[in-house]
C-alpha positions as CSV (number, residue, x, y, z in Angstrom):
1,X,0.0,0.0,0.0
2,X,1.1,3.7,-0.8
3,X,1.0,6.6,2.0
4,X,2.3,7.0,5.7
5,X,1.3,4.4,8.4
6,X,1.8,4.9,11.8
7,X,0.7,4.1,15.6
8,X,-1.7,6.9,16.2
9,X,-4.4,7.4,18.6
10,X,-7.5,5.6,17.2
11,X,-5.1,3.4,16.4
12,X,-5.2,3.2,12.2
13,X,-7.1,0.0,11.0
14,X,-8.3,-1.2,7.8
15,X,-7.7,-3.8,5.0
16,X,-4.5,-1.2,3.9
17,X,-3.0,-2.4,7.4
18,X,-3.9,-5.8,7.2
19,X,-1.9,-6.0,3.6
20,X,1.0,-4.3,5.6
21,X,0.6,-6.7,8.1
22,X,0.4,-9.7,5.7
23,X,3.2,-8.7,3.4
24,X,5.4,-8.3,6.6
25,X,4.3,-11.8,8.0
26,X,5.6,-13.2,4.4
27,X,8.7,-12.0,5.2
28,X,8.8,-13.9,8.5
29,X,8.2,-10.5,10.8
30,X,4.9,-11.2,12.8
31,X,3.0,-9.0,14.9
32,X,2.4,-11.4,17.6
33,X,3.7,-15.4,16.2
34,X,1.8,-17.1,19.1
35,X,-1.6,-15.2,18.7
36,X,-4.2,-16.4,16.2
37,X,-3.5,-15.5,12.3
38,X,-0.4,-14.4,14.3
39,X,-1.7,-11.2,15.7
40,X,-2.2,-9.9,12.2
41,X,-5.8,-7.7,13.0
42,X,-5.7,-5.0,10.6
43,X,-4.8,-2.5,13.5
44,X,-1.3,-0.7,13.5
45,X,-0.8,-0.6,16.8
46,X,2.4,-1.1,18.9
47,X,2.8,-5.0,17.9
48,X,2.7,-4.1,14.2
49,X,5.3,-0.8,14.9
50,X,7.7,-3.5,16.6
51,X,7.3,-5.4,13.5
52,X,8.2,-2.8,11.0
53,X,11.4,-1.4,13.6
54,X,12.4,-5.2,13.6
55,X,12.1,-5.0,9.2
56,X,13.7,-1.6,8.9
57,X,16.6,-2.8,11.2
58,X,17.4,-5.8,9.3
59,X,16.9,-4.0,6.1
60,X,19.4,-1.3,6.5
61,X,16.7,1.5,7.1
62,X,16.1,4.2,10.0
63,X,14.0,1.9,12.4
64,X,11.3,4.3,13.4
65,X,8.2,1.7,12.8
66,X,7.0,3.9,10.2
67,X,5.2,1.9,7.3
68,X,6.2,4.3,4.4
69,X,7.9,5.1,0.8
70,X,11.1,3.6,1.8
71,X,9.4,0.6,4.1
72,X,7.5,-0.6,1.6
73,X,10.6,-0.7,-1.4
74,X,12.3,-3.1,0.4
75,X,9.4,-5.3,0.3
76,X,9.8,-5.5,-2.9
């Protein structure tokens, strides 16, 4: 998904956070690996923030759990 995605308060939610969610769990990064569908709920809350800190990390990216532009290119 295109745009900015971030822990916000309402927390985001949304079939655009669940494909974040999804395409991260494809990876091998999961929200929550011992919670049903393994945590992936279509919210971007702290659990999915984690997540995309733990991708940016291992991707060579500034790890600030921001799904974004740069995020998403290296899903590709």
């Amino acid at each position: 998904p295109s745009g900015i995605y971030k822990v916000k308060r309402p927390l985001m939610k949304g079939t655009v956070v669940r494909q974040i969610q999804d395409a991260l769990a494809t990876l091998y990064f999961y929200p929550d690996i011992g919670a049903k569908n393994n945590g992936i709920d279509g919210y971007y809350g702290p659990k999915t923030e984690n997540v995309d800190k733990r991708f940016q990390l291992m991707y060579g990216l500034s790890a600030d759990g921001i799904y974004g532009p740069k995020t998403k290119a290296k899903q590709t």
